[in-house]
Every structure is written in structure tokens, then in C-alpha cells.
N, C-alpha and C positions, 0 to 999 in steps of 0.2 A: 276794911278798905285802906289801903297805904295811901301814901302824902299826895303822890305822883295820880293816883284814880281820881282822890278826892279832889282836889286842883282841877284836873280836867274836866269832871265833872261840874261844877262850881265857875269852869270858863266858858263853858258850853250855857248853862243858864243864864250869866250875866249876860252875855252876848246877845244872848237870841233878845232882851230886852232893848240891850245897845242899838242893834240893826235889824229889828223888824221887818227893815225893808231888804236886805240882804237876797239880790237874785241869786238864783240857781246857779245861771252862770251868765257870765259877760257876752257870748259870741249870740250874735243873731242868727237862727236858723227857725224854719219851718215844721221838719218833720229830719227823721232819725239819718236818713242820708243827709241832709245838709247838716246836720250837727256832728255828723263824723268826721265829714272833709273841711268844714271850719276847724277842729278841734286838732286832726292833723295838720295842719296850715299854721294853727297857732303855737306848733312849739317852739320858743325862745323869738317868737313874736310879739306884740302887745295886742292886745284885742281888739283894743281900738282901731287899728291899720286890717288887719282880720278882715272886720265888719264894714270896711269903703271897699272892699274889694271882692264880697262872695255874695252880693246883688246881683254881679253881672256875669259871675262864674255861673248860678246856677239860673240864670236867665235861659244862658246859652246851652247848659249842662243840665238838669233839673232833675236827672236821674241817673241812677247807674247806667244803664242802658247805653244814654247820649253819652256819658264822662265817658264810658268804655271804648266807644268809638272815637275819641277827642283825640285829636295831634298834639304832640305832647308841647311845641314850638307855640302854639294857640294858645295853651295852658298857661306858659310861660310869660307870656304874654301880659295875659288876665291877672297872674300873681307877681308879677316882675317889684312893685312900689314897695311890697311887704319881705324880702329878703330871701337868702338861698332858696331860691326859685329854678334853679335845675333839678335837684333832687325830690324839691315838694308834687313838683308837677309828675312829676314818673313816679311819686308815691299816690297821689291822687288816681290818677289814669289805673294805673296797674288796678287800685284796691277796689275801683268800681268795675274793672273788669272778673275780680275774682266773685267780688256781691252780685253781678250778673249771670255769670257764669254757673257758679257754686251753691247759691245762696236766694235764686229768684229775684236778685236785685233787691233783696230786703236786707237790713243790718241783723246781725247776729247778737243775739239779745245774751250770750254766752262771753267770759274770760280769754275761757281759748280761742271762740270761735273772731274775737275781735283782735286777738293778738298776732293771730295769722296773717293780717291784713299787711304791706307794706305802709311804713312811716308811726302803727300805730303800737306805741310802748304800753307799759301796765298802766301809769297814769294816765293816758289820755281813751284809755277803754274803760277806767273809772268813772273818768265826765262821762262818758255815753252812758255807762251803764246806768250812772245814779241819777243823771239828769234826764236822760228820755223814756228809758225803763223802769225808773225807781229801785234799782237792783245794788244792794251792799254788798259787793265782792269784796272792796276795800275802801281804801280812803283817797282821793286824791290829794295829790302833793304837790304840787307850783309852787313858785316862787316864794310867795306869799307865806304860805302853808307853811315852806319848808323854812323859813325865816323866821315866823313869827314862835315856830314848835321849839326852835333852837333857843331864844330868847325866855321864854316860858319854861326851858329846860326840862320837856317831855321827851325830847330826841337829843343825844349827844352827836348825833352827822353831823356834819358839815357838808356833803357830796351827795350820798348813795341815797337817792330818793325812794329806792326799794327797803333800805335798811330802816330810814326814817319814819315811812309807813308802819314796818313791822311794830318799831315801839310804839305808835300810836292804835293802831291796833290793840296794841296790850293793854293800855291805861282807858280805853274807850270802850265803854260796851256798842257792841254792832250797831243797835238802833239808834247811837248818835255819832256813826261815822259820818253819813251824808253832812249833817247840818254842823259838827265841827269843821267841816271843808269848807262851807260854804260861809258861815260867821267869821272864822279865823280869814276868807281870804279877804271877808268885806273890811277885817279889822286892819288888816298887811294895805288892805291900800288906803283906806280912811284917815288910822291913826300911827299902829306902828309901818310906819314908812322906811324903805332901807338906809334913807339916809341920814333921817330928823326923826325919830318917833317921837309924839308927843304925848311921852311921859303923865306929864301934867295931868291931863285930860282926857287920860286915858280910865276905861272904867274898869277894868283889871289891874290896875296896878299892884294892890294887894297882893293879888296870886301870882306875883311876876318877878323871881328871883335878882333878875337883871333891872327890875324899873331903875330908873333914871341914870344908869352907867351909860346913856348915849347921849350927853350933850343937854 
């Protein structure tokens, strides 16, 4: 096993001690359509803004069915606090028309079958898949992820959150895709932070190339 497996593996253990409590994921949803239209809503969003805002989307909306028939100005509306809200809301509307449509109004438990969707990229059919399916296509990559991998020096990106997956992929056996997503993001926001990571008190430090080069 080379440097880069063993490390990954070895950050995946400590972790899973570190944050036990570590959710799946941050967005509040019910069942698989509300966890899709949260999840596109949340790109280059914070979660937190997400989750005051898709109580009352899916009050009004609660299914593909009702989104499909939704005016997209109502949408906009309902998403306006949380940002570029003309494009989300025409990605929302359209994607619960195709799940109506296409699909019986169910999510598509499939890679392709969710990338087809308008607004939804390869990461954010990651969260769906691993989070409401339990399904390891890949890894998900936010912010977090794609920060904390740079630091760790698993991924040389700096950008291409597809490229960045692919090395992680490589150095992670499948059955601990999910749960490095989901440790690494509790760690991006807990301890290494984008702008202060605290080094210190960090329980990886050891396995961390970069520790204490931030201050």
C-alpha cells in the first residue's frame, strides 16, 4: 500500500473517532425528492440559508407532481433570500417536471439517470445517491472536501472537482468513499476551517503535510 492509501486510510479511522456524530449531510429533507431539490438549491450556497427556506418550498410543492406545475415567479419567490434564484428556480421546476414525466415522479436511484436532471452536476447526484440511496458511485466533493483533500495532499486541484474526486477515488477503497465525505466535511467545518484551521487541535495532524503552514 503506498503513502497516499495508507494516510487516507489512517484519516478515515481517526476521524470516524473524532466525529462520531458526523451527519450524512447538513440539508433537511424528508424523502428523496426533497433531498434533491435542497441539494440543487445548495450549490455555492450555505446550508444553513437552504434549510430556512425549503419548509415552505415543499409545503407548497411536496412533490414532483405540484413543483412541475409551479410558476416559476412563485419559485422565485420562495428562493429569493438564498441567491441566483432565477436559474435555481427553472432548475427546480423543469427537474420535477422531468421526475413526473419520465420517472413516475420518483428520483432516479442511477448516475445518469440524475445527471440528466437540470442544475444537477456529478457532486450533487453523489449526495443523493450516498445519502438517500446508500449508493457509492463516487465521492462527494464541496467545498470542504475539496479543501481539506488539498491540504492533506491527496488531490493536487485546486478547481476541477471532477479531477479531484478521481484522485480520491484512487487512494480510497469504495467502501470508504461515503464516510471520507462525510468526516472530511465535519472536519472542513469543525476544525480545518478556510480561514483559521486549527492546527493545534486538530487530530490529524500527523497525517497532514501542510499542518501548521496556516497561521
Amino acid at each position: 500500500m503506498d503513502d497516499n492509501k495508507m494516510r487516507a486510510k489512517n484519516v478515515v479511522k481517526i476521524l470516524g473517532k473524532t466525529y462520531p456524530d458526523a451527519p450524512a449531510t447538513y440539508l433537511m429533507h424528508g424523502n428523496p425528492f426533497e433531498m434533491l431539490i435542497a441539494t440543487i438549491l445548495s450549490a455555492n450556497t450555505a446550508d444553513a440559508c437552504i434549510n430556512q427556506i425549503t419548509p415552505a418550498i415543499f409545503t407548497k410543492y411536496p412533490d414532483a407532481k405540484a413543483m412541475a406545475n409551479a410558476e416559476v415567479e412563485d419559485l422565485i419567490e420562495l428562493i429569493r433570500q438564498c441567491g441566483t434564484y432565477n436559474k435555481k428556480s427553472v432548475y427546480i421546476r423543469d427537474s420535477a417536471r422531468i421526475l413526473y414525466e419520465r420517472h413516475s415522479g420518483k428520483v432516479p436511484k442511477t448516475m445518469d439517470g440524475l445527471i440528466e436532471l437540470p442544475g444537477v452536476s456529478r457532486k450533487t447526484a453523489n449526495v443523493v445517491l450516498s445519502v438517500v440511496f446508500g449508493v457509492n458511485e463516487g465521492i462527494v466533493v464541496d467545498t470542504h472536501v475539496m479543501r481539506v483533500s488539498q491540504r492533506l495532499e491527496l488531490t493536487k486541484e485546486k478547481k476541477n472537482r471532477t479531477r479531484a474526486e478521481k484522485d480520491l477515488m484512487e487512494v480510497l477503497p469504495r467502501n470508504q468513499w461515503y464516510e471520507y465525505a462525510r468526516l472530511i466535511g465535519a472536519h472542513g467545518r469543525r476544525t480545518c476551517s478556510a480561514r483559521r484551521p486549527s492546527c493545534k487541535e486538530c487530530s490529524i495532524n500527523e497525517l497532514c503535510p501542510t499542518a501548521g503552514q496556516w497561521g
